[in-house]
C-alpha positions in Angstrom: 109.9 52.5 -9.7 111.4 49.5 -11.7 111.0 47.4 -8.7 107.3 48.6 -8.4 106.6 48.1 -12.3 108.0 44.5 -11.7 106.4 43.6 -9.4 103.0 44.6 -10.6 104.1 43.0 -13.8 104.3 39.4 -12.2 100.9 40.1 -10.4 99.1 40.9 -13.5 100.5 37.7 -14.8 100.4 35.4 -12.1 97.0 36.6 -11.8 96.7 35.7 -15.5 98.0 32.1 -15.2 95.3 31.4 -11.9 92.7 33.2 -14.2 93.7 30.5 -16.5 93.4 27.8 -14.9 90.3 28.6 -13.7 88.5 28.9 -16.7 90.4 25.2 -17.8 89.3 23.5 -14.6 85.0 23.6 -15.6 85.9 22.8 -19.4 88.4 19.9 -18.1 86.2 18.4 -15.9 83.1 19.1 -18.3 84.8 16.4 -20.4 85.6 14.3 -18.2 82.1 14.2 -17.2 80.9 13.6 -20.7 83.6 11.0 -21.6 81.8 9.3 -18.6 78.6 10.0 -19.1 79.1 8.0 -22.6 80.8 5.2 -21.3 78.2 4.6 -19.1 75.6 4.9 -21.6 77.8 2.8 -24.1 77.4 0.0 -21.7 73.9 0.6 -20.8 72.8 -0.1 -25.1 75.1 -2.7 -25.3 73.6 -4.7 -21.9 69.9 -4.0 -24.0 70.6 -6.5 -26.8 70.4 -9.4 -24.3 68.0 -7.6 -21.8 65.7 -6.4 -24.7 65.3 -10.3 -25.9 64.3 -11.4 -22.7 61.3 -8.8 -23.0 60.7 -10.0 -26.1 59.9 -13.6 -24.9 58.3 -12.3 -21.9 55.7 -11.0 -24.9 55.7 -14.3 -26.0 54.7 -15.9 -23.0 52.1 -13.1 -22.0 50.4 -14.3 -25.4 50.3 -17.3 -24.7 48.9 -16.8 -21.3 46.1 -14.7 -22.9 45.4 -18.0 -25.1 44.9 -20.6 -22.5 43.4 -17.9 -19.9 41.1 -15.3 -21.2 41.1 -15.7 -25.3 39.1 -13.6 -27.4 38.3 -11.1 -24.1 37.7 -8.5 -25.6 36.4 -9.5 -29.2 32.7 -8.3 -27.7 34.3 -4.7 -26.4 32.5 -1.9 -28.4 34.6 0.8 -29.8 33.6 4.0 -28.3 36.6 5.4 -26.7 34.6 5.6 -23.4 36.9 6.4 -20.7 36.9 2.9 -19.1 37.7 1.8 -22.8 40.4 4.5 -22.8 41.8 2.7 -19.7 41.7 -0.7 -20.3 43.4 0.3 -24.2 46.1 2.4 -22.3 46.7 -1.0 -19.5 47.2 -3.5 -22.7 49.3 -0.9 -24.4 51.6 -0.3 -21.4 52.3 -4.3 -20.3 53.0 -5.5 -23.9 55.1 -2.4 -25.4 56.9 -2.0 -22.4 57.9 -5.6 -21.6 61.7 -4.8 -23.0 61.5 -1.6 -20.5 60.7 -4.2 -17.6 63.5 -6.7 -18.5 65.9 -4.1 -18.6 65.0 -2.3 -15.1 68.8 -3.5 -13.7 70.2 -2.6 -16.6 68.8 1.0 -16.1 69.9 0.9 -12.4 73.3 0.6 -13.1 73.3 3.4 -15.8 71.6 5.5 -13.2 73.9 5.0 -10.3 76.7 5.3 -12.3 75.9 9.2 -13.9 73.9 10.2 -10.8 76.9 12.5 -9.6 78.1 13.4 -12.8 78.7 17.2 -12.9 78.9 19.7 -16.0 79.2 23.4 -15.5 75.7 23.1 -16.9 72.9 23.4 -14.3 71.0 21.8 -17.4 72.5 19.4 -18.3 73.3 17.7 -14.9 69.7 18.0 -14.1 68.7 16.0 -17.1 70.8 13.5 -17.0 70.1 13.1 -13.0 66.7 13.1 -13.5 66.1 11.7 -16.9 68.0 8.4 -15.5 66.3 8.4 -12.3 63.0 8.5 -14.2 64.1 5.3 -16.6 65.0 3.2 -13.5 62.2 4.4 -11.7 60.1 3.5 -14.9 61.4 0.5 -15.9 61.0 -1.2 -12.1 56.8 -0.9 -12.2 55.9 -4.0 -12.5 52.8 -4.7 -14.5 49.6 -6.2 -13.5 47.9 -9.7 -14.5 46.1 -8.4 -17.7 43.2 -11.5 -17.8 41.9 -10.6 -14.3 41.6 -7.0 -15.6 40.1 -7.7 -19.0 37.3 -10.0 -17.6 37.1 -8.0 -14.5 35.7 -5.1 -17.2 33.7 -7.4 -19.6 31.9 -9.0 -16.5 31.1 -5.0 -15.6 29.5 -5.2 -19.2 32.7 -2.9 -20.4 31.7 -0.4 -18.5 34.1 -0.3 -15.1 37.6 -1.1 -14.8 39.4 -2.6 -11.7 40.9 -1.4 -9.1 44.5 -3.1 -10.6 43.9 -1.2 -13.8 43.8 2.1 -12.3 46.2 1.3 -9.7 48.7 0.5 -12.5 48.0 3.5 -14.7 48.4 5.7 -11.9 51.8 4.2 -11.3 52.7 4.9 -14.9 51.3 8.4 -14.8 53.2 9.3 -11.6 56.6 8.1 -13.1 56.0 10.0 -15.5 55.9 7.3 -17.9 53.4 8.5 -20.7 55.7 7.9 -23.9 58.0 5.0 -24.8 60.7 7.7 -26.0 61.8 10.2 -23.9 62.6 13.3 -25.6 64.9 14.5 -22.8 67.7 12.0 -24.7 67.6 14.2 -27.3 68.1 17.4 -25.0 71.1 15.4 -23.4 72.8 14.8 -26.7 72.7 18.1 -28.2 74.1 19.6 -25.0 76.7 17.2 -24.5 78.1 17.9 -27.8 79.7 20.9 -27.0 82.2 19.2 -24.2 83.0 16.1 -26.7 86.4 15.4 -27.6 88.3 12.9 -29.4 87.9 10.1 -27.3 84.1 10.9 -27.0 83.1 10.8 -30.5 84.5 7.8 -30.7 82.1 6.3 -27.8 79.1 8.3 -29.6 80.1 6.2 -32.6 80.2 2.9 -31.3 76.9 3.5 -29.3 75.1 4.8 -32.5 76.6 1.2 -34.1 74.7 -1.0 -31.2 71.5 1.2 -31.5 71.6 0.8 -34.8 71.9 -2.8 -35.2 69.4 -3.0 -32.3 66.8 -0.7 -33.4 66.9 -3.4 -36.7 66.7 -6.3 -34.5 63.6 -4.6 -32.8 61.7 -4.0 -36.1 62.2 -7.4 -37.4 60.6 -9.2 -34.3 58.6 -6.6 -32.2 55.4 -6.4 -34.5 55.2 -9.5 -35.1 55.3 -10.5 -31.7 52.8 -7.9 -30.2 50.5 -8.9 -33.0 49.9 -12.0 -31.1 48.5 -11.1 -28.0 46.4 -8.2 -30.2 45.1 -11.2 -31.8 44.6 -13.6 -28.8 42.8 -10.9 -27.1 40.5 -10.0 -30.2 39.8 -13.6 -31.4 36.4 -14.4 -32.0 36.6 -17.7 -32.6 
């Protein structure tokens, strides 16, 4: 009977200790996951800085092609949200906000190959970070159109029609699923990835916050000012 009791002793525990280690394995490799989840993203913000000022003189450059090619386009359009309108304000909105997007398209490919086989016990989470990356590469690689031809292409149709490259484009957009500037599945990420962070991850989180930080400054100091000037090229009545 001892023997018996023993041995069912050292089952139950053994048992215990496989139970055990288990449950440790998923939150172990949970944090691996996240430690490199944030790494990767770490480097991805802190690739931006240069990336983000090449799209910002790609803005200056698209003004200045708007000056010597097709100044004060649309300073005759009327202003009644008619869908062509809608379309042509949606084209000019897409090439000059997302300029930084476009220069940072292999910076966004190398995030997204490095986290695309990431896993988290999470079903969730690994989809959103599989996907949400995906989505920025696959974003941040559409390539914009020439926005003169477009713009005279509808005031020669009396601002009535838009071409063919202006609805080509926005469909592009639309089927990437690029309708805001600010996806809101980072926030989704974050807040789940919290729960898996340890030591070595909030330190990562910190840094990161520093560069977006310091960035998101950088970007409010220079951004208006330079989109103003392809507003105003393109309005410019005299």
């Amino acid at each position: 009977m001892k023997r018996l009791l023993s041995a069912t002793l050292i089952a139950i525990a053994l048992l215990a200790l496989a139970a055990g280690a288990a449950s440790a394995r998923p939150g172990r490799a949970n944090t691996l996951a996240t430690r490199a989840y944030l790494k990767a993203r770490f480097l991805e913000i802190r690739a931006d800085g240069p990336a983000y000022r090449s799209g910002i003189r790609a803005i200056e450059q698209l003004a200045a092609k708007v000056q010597s090619e097709c100044r004060g386009v649309l300073a005759a359009a009327p202003n009644n949200q008619s869908p062509s309108e809608q379309e042509v304000n949606a084209e000019v909105f897409a090439v000059v906000l997302r300029a930084p997007e476009r220069a940072e398209h292999a910076v966004s490919v190398r995030f997204a190959r490095a986290v695309r086989h990431l896993p988290w016990s999470s079903r969730r989470l690994t989809q959103l970070v599989h996907t949400d990356a995906q989505r920025r590469a696959l974003q941040s690689g559409i390539a914009p159109p020439s926005l003169c031809p477009d713009l005279q292409a509808w005031a020669a149709s009396g601002y009535t029609a838009t071409s063919a490259s202006t609805k080509g484009y926005l469909h592009r957009l639309s089927a990437a699923g690029a309708t805001t500037l600010a996806p809101s599945a980072q926030k989704a990420i974050k807040r789940l990835l919290a729960r898996y962070e340890d030591r070595t991850a909030k330190a990562l989180v910190r840094r990161t916050k520093k560069l977006e930080v310091l960035q998101a400054r950088f970007a409010a100091s220079v951004f208006p000012a330079v989109t103003s000037k392809v507003t105003q090229a393109l309005h410019a009545t005299s």
